[in-house]
C-alpha positions in Angstrom: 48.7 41.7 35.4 47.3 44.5 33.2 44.3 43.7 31.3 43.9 44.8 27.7 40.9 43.3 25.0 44.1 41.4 23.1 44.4 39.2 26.4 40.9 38.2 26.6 40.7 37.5 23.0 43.5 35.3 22.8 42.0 33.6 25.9 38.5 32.8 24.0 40.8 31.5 21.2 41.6 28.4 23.4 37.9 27.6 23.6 36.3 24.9 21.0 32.5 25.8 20.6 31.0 22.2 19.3 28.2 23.7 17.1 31.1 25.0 14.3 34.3 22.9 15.6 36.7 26.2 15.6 37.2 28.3 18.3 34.8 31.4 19.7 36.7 33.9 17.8 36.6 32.2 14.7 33.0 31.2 15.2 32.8 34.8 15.1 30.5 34.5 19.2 32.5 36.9 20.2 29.9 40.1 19.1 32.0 43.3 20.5 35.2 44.4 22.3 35.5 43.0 25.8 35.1 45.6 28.0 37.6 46.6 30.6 37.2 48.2 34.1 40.3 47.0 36.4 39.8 43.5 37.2 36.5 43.3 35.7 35.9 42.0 32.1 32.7 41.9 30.6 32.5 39.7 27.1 29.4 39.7 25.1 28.9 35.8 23.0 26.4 35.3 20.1 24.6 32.3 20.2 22.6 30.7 17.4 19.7 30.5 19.5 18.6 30.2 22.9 17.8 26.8 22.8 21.9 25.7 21.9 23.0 22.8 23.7 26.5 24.1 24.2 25.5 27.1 25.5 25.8 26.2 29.4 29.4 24.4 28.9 30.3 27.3 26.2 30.4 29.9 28.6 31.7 28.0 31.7 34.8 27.3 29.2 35.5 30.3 28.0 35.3 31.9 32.0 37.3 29.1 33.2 39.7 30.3 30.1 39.9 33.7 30.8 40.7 33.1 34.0 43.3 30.7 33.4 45.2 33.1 30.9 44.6 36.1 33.2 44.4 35.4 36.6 42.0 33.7 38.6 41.0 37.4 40.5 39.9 38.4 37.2 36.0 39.2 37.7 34.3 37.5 34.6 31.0 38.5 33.0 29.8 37.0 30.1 26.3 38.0 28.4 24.8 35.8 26.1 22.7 36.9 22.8 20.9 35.0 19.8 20.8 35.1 16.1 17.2 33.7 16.3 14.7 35.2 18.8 14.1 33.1 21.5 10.6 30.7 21.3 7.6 32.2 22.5 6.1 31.4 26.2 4.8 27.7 26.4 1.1 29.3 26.5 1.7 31.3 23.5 2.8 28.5 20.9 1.2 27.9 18.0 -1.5 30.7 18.2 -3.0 30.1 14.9 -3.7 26.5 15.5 -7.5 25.6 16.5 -7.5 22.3 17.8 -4.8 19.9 19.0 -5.7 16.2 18.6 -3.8 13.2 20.5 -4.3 9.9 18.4 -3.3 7.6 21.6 -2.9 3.7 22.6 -2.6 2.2 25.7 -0.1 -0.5 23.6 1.9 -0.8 20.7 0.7 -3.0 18.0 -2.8 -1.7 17.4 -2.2 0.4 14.5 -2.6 3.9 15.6 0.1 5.4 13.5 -1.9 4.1 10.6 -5.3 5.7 12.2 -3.4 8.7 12.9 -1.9 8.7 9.5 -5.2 8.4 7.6 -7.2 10.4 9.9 -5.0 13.7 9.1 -5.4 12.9 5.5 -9.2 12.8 5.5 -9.5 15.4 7.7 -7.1 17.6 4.3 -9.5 15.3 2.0 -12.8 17.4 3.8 -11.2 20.7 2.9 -9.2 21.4 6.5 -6.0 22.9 7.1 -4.8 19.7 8.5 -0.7 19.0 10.6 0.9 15.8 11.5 3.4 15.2 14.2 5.2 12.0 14.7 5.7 12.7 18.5 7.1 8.6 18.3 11.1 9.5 18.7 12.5 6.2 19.3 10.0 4.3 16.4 9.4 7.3 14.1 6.9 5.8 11.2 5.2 8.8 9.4 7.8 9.2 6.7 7.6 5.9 5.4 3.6 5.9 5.6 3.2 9.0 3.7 6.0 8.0 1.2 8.3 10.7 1.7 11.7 9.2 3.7 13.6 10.2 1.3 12.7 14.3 2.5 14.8 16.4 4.1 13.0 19.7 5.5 14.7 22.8 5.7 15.0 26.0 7.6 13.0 29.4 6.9 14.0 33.0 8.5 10.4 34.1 10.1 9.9 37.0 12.4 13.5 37.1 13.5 13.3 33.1 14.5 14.8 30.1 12.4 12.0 28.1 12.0 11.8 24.1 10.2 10.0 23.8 7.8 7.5 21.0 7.5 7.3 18.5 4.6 4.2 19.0 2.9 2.5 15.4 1.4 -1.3 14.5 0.5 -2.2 18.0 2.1 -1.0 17.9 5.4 2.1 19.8 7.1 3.9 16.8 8.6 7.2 16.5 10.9 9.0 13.6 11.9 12.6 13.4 13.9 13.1 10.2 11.0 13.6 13.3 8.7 17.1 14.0 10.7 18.3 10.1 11.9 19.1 7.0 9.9 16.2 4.9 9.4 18.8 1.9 10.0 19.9 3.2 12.8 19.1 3.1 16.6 18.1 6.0 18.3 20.1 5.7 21.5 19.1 8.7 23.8 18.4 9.5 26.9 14.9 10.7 28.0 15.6 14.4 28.1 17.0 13.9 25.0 13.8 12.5 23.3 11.9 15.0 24.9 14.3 18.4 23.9 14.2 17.1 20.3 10.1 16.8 20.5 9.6 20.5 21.7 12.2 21.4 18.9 9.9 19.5 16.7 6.9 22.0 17.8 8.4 25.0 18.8 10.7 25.6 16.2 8.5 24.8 13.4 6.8 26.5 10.9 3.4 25.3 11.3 1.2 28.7 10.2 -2.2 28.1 10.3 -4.2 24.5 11.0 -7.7 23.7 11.4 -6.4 20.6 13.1 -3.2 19.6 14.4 -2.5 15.6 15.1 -0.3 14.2 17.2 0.7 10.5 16.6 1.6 9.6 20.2 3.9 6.8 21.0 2.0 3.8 22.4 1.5 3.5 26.5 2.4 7.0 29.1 5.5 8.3 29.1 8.1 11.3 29.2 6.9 12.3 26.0 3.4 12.6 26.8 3.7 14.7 29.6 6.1 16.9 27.2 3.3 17.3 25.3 1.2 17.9 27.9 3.2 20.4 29.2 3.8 22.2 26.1 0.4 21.8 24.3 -3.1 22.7 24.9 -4.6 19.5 23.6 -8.4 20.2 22.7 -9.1 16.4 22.8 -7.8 12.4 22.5 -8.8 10.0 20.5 -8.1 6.1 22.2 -7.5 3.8 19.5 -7.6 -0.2 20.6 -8.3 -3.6 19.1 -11.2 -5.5 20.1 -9.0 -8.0 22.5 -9.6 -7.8 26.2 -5.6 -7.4 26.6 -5.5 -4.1 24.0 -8.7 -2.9 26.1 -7.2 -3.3 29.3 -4.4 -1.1 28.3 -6.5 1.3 26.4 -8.4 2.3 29.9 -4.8 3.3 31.3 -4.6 6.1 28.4 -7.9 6.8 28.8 -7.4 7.0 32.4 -4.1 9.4 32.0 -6.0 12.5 29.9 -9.0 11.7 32.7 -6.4 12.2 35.5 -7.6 15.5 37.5 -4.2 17.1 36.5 -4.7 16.5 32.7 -8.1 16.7 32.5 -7.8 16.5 28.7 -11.3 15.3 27.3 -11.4 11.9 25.0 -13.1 12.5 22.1 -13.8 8.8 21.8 -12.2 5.7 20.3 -11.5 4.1 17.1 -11.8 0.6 17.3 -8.9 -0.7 14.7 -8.8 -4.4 13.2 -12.7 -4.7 13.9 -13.1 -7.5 11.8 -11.1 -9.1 9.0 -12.4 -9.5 5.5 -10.9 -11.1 2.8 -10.6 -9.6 -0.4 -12.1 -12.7 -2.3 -14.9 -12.4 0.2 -15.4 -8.8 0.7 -18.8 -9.3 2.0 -17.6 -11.7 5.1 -16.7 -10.6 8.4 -14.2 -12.8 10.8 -14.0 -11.3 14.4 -10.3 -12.4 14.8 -9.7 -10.2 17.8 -13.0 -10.6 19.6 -16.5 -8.5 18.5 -17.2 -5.2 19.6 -14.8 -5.2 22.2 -14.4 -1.4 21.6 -18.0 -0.7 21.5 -18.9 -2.0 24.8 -15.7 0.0 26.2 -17.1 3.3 25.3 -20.2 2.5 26.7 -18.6 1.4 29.6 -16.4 5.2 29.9 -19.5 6.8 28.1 -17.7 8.3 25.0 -18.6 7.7 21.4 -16.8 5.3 19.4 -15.8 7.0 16.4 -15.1 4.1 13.6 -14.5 0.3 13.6 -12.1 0.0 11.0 -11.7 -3.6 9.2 -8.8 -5.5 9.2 -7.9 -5.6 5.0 -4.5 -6.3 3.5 -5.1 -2.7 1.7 -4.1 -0.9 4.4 -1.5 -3.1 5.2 0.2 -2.9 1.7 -0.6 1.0 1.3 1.2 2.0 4.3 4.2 0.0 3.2 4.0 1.9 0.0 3.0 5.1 1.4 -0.1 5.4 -0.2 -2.6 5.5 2.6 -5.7 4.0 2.6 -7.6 7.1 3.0 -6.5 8.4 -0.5 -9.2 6.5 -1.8 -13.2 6.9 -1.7 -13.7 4.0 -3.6 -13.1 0.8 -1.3 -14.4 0.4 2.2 -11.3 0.9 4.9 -10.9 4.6 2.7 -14.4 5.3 3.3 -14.2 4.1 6.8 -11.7 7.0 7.3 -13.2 9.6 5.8 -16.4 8.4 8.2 -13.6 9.1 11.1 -12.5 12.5 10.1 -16.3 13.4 9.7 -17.1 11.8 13.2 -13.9 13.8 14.4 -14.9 17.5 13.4 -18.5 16.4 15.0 -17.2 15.9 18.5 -14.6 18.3 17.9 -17.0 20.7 17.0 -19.7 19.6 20.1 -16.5 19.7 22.8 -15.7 23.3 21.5 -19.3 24.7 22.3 -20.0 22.7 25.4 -16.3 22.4 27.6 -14.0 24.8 28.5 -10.3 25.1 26.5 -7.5 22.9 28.0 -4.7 24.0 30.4 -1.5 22.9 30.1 -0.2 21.0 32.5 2.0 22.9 34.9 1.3 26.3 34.2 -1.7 28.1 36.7 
């Protein structure tokens, strides 16, 4: 059979790329003439960008296509290119970020989201160029904390690259996958899944320039840890726990997984959340509901600071339903007890910077 660029077009025709629903051609992937030499063919496809998930099963389709409507000697070659540039190299994300926090929990239940949520916020409060991530994919919680679900970010052309851009709220860059799934819905995906969509979430994000960058870890280790790990040059973690022997026990496993000798991340010390619980008629009582100081003795025990003891108040409670965090305000004591956080936060921050070298990432020599 001769071979002529009508052929091979009408070939790619029969081929369904999933990103538009229509065929290459009228996707317009198809970026120039095929070329011709004998029984070679050479096709050149436009992606959107390197990262597509069709890409792999694109091209195997339209080679098994052209081969089908040409003949199955037909040598096929088929480049790809991108729209966007492709991400930088893992160690050259985010360059104009200065430090990478992981707000962690060795269990669910303990109110990190809520530390992590009002620790960003004071840290913007003090005057810092503050992010927020909400690495939790399966139990995303940021948007409704910060009281923007009803946000949709969008995308910005930079440097050749479609980038997302975050949603802004209280002062602090913030991204969450609840932005792009039904809050009613189920997020039924596989790990690799969970894990693409989180390196989407920090590679293909506008983030510019931070003072600090937070990471609202999901509770216990996992997939997505390590993703981070792998990705991210965390400066530090902060633990958080309750002061109950069961919270604790859990809380030495995370501590244990930045400690590992092939993380080696450092802990910047814990936040014990819960600490006490005083009632709002009563604001000068303290019940220990959860044990005393259960926190306390923990750092000493791993020789790392504790950070805060924040109270257990229904403040906080009712202001991250309404997505008015607690930290918003310097006039009642869980707000101040924040701000007291961040403050403690830049201070080891700050000491770990002078006195310990920068973090690898995991993986990479």
């Amino acid at each position: 059979m001769t071979l002529y660029p009508k052929l091979i077009m009408d070939a790619l025709a029969t081929v369904t790329y999933a990103g538009t629903k229509k065929n290459l051609v009228e996707s317009q992937m198809v970026t120039d003439q095929p070329a011709i030499n004998g029984h070679q063919v050479k096709v050149v496809l436009e992606f959107p960008r390197d990262t597509d998930p069709f890409l792999k099963s694109t091209v195997k389709a339209a080679e098994a296509a052209i081969k089908y409507h040409c003949g199955e000697d037909v040598e096929v070659t088929i480049v790809t290119e991108f729209k966007s540039k492709p991400r930088p190299d893992v160690d050259k994300l985010l360059p104009d970020v200065k430090n990478i926090i992981a707000v962690s929990s060795g269990k669910g239940g303990v109110g990190k989201s809520t530390v992590a949520a009002n620790l960003a916020i004071a840290l913007a409060r003090l005057g810092y160029k503050v992010g927020l991530l909400d690495c939790d994919i399966f139990g995303p919680s940021m948007p409704k904390m910060l009281g923007c679900e009803d946000a949709r970010p969008y995308a910005v052309k930079k440097d050749g690259r479609d980038l997302i851009c975050p949603i802004e709220q209280y002062g602090v860059k913030m991204l969450s996958i609840g932005f792009f799934v039904s809050p009613s819905t189920a997020t039924l995906w596989r790990g690799g899944m969970a894990t693409s969509a989180l390196k989407q979430l920090i590679a293909d994000a506008d983030w510019g320039e931070l003072d600090y960058f937070i990471l609202d870890t999901p509770p216990g280790t996992s997939d997505i840890h390590l993703t981070l790990l792998q990705t991210l040059a965390i400066t530090g973690a902060v633990i958080v726990s309750t002061p109950q022997q069961v919270a604790l026990a859990d809380a030495r496993k995370g501590i244990d997984m930045y400690r590992n000798e092939k993380v080696n991340v450092p802990i910047l010390g814990l936040v014990e959340n819960m600490a006490w619980f005083t009632p709002a008629e009563l604001p000068e009582n303290r019940y220990y509901i959860f044990g005393r100081e259960g926190c306390k003795q923990l750092a000493d025990e791993m020789q790392v600071p504790l950070l805060a003891q924040i109270p257990l108040v229904q403040g906080i409670c009712d202001n991250g339903d309404q997505g008015t965090p607690a930290a918003l305000s310097s006039d009642t004591a869980t707000g101040l007890a924040f701000i007291s956080l961040a403050q403690a936060v830049v201070t080891v921050v700050n000491r770990r910077n002078r006195e310990q070298p920068k973090t690898k990432i995991v993986g990479l020599k």
